[in-house]
C-alpha positions in Angstrom: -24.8 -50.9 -212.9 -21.2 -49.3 -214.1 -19.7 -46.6 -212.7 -18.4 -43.5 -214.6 -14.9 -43.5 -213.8 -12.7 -41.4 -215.2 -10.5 -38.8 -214.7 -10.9 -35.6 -214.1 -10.3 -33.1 -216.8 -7.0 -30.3 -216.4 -9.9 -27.6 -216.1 -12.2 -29.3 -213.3 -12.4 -28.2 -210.4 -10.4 -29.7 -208.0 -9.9 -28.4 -204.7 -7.1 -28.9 -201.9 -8.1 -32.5 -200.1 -10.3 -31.3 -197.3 -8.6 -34.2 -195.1 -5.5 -36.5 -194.8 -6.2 -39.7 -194.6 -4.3 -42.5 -193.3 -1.9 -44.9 -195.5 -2.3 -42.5 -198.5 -6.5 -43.2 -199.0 -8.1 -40.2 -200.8 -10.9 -40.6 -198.7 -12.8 -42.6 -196.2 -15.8 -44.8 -196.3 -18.0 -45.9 -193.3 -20.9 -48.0 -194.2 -23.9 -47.5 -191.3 -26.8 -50.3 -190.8 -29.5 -48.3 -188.2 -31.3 -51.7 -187.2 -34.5 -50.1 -185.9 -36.5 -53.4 -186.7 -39.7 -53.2 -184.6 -39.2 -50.1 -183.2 -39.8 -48.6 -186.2 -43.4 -48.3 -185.7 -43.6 -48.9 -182.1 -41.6 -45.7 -181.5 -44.2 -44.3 -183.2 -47.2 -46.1 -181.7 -47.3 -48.7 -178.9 -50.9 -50.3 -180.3 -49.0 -50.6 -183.9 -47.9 -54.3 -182.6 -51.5 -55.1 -183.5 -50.9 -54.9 -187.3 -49.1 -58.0 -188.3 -48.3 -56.9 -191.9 -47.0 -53.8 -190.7 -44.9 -55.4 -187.8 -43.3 -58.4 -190.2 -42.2 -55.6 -192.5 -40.4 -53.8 -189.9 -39.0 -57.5 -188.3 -37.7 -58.5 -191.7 -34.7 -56.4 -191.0 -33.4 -58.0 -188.2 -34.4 -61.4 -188.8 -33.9 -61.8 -192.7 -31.9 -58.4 -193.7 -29.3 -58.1 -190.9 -28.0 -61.9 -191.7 -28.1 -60.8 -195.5 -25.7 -58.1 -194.8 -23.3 -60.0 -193.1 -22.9 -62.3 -195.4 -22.3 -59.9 -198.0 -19.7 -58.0 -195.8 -18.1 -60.8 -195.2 -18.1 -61.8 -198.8 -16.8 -58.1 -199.6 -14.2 -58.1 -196.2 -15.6 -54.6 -195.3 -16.2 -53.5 -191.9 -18.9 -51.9 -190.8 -21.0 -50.1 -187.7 -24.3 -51.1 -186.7 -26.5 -48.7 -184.6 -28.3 -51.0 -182.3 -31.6 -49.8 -180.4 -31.4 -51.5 -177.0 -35.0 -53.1 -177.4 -33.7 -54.6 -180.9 -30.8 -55.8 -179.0 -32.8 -57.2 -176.0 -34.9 -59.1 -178.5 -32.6 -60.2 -180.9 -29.2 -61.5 -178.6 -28.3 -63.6 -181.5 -27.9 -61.1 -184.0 -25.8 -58.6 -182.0 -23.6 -61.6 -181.7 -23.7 -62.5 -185.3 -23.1 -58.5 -185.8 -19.7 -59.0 -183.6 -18.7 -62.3 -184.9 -18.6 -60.5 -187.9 -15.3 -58.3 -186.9 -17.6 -55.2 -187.2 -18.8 -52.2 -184.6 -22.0 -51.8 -182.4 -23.1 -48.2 -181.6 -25.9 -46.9 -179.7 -29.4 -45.6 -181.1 -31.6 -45.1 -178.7 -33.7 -47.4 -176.5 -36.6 -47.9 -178.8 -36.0 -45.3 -181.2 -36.8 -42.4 -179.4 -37.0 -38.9 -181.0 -34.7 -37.1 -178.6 -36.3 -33.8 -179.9 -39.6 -34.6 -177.5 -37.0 -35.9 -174.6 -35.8 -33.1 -171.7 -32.0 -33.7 -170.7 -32.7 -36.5 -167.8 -35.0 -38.7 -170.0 -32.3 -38.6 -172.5 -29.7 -39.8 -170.5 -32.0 -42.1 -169.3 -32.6 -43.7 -172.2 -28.8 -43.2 -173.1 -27.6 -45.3 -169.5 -30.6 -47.9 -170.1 -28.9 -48.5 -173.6 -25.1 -48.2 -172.9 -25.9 -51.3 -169.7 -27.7 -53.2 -172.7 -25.4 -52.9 -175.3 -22.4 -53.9 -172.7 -24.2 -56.6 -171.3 -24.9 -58.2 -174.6 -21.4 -57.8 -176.4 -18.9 -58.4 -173.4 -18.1 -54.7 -175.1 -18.7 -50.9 -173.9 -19.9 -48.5 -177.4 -18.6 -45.6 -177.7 -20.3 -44.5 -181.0 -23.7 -43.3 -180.7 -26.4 -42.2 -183.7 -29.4 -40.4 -182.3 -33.0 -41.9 -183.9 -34.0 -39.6 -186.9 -30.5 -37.8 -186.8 -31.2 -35.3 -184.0 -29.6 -34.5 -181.1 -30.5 -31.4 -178.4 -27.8 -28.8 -177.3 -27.2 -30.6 -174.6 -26.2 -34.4 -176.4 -22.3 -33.7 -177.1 -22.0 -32.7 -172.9 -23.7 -35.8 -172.1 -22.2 -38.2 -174.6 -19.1 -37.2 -173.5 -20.0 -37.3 -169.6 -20.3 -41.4 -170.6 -17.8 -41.9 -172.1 -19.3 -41.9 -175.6 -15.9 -40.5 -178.0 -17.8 -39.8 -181.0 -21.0 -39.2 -182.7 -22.5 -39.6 -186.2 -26.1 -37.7 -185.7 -25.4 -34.3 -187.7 -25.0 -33.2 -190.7 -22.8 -29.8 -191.0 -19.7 -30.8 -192.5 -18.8 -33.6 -194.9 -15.5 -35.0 -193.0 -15.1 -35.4 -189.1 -15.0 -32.4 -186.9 -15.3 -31.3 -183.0 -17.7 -30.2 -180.8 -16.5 -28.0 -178.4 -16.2 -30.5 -175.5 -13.8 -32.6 -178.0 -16.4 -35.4 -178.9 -15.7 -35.9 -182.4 -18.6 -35.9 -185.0 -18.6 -37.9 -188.0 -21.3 -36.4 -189.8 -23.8 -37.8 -192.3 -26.6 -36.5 -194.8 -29.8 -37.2 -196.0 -28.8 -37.6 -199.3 -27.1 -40.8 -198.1 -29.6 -42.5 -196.9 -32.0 -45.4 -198.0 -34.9 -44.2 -196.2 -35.6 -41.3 -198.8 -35.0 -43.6 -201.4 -37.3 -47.3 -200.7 -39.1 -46.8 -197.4 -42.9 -47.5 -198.0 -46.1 -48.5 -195.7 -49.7 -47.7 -196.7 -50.9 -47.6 -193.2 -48.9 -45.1 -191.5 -48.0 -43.7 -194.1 -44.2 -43.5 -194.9 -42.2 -42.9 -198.1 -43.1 -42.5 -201.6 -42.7 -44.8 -204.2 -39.7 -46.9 -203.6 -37.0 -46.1 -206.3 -35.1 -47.7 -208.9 -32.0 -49.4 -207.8 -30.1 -47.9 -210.9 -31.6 -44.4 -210.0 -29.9 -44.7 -206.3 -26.9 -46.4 -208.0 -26.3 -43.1 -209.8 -27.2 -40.9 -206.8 -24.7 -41.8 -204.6 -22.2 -43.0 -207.0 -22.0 -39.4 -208.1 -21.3 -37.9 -204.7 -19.3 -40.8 -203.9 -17.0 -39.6 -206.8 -17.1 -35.9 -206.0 -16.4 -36.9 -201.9 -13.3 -38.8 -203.5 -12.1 -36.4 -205.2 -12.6 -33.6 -202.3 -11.2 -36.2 -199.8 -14.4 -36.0 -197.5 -15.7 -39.2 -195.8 -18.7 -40.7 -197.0 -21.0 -42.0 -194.5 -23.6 -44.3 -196.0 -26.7 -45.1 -193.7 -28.7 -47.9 -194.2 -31.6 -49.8 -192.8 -31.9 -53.7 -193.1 -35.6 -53.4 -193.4 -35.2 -51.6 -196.6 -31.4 -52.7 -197.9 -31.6 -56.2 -197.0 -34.1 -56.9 -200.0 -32.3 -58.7 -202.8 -32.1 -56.1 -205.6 -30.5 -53.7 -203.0 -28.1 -56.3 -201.6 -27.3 -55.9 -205.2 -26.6 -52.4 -205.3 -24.7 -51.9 -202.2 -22.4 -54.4 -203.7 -22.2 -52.9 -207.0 -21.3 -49.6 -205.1 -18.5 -51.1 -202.9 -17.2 -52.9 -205.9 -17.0 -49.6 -208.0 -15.4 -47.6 -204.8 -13.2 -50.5 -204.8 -12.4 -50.2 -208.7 -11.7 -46.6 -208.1 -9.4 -47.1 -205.2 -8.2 -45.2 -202.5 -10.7 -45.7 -200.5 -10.4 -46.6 -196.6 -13.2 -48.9 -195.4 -13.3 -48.2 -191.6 -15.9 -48.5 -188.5 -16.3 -45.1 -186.9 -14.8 -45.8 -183.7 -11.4 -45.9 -185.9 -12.6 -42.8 -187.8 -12.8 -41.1 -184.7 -9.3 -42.7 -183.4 -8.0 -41.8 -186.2 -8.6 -37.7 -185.7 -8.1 -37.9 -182.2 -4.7 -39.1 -182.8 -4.1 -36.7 -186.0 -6.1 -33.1 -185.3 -4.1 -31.6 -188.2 -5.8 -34.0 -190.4 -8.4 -31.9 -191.0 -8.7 -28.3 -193.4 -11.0 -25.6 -192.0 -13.1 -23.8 -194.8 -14.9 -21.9 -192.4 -14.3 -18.5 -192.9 -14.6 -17.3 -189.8 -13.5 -20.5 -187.6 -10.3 -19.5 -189.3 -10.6 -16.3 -188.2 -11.1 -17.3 -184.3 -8.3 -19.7 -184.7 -6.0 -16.9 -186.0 -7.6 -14.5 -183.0 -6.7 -17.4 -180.3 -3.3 -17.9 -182.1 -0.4 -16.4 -179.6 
């Protein structure tokens, strides 16, 4: 797979970098592994640890596609950050400490997946308490990143990340570099486009995905907002799943991508807890667009 990379014409488009970036990078790059294993389906249905098939699809992520990774990380030297579920954790203990062998980040995602949509505020931080104790228990180390299952958080999430201690999040999707909630927890958002989910997840029975794509079809995809991100300055957030990108062709094309990112340089490989540092420590980093959060920030100016 080759990357198209040249330069852009006088005439493009080309607007003012949307963020600064440390060390000179024209953007940032945080490569995401949401090792749901198992609780893929069992979040979905308890009685689905009756179907074998189904269930060694789901383990081959954590047993086969986690290990995979690592070794191509560590081939690569990328970091990365790996959102754990605590069952996954609880049942795997060697491969969370392969994960942090490995130099890179554990965040939190859930207990077993849980859609925090269907959750009221005390189950959630329920759920969030059960899985910070795991997580620390297992890694000598406390998170402080956290990715809700499916993306989704409730109004109330920031207020209770923040409560524990959690000092970012990377669940939503309305900006394409870091920003605040009001409390100060610092998002680092993604987007579906992103994802490998939408692009190879398949089971007959439930039914999930389509037909899984072509790796030179993805290649393209997110090559092609990789290159526009870079040339906008954003931060492009890649989340994948071991389950799906620990196959071999895929291994493939996550290092084809990294190599071409590489190639085109400028490019700062970070875990999100040093995103998230980073900002904290630099608040003028960031460019509004918003129309009107300009205008509030004008109104609020003394």
């Amino acid at each position: 797979m080759k990357s198209n990379n040249t330069t852009p014409s006088a005439n493009r488009f080309l607007p003012p970098p949307r963020f600064v970036w440390p060390e000179g990078h024209r953007c940032a790059a945080m490569l995401c592994f949401d090792v749901d294993g198992e609780t893929t389906a069992l979040s979905e249905d308890p009685t689905l640890a009756r179907r074998r098939t189904l269930m060694s699809q789901c383990e081959y992520g954590p047993r086969i596609g986690v290990p995979r990774l690592l070794g191509l990380l560590a081939h690569l030297e990328v970091p990365a950050t790996f959102f754990v579920p605590g069952y996954i954790a609880e049942n795997h203990p060697r491969m969370l400490e392969a994960i942090v062998a490995g130099g890179h980040e554990i965040g939190l995602h859930g207990y077993l997946h849980e859609k925090l949509a269907y959750l009221n505020e005390a189950g959630e931080e329920a759920v969030l308490l059960k899985s910070i104790d795991i997580l620390t228990r297992l890694t000598g180390t406390r998170p402080v990143g956290f990715r809700a299952p499916w993306f989704e958080i409730n109004p109330w999430t920031p207020a209770l990340l923040a409560r524990h201690e959690i000092t970012y999040c990377a669940s939503e999707m309305g900006d394409d570099v870091p920003y605040r909630h009001d409390n100060g927890l610092i998002e680092i958002p993604g987007q579906w486009l992103l994802e490998d989910w939408e692009q190879f997840a398949f089971n007959a029975d439930p039914a999930w995905g389509f037909v899984p794509e072509n790796c030179a079809k993805v290649f393209d995809l997110w090559w092609r907002e990789f290159e526009a991100m870079h040339d906008f300055s954003c931060c492009f957030v890649l989340t994948l799943h071991p389950w799906l990108s620990g196959r071999p062709s895929r291994v493939r094309l996550l290092e084809d991508l990294v190599g071409a990112m590489r190639e085109k340089g400028g490019v700062w490989f970070a875990r999100g807890r040093e995103i998230a540092d980073y900002f904290r420590a630099h608040p003028q980093a960031r460019r509004e667009l918003d129309f009107d959060a300009q205008e509030t920030a004008d109104c609020l100016k003394p």
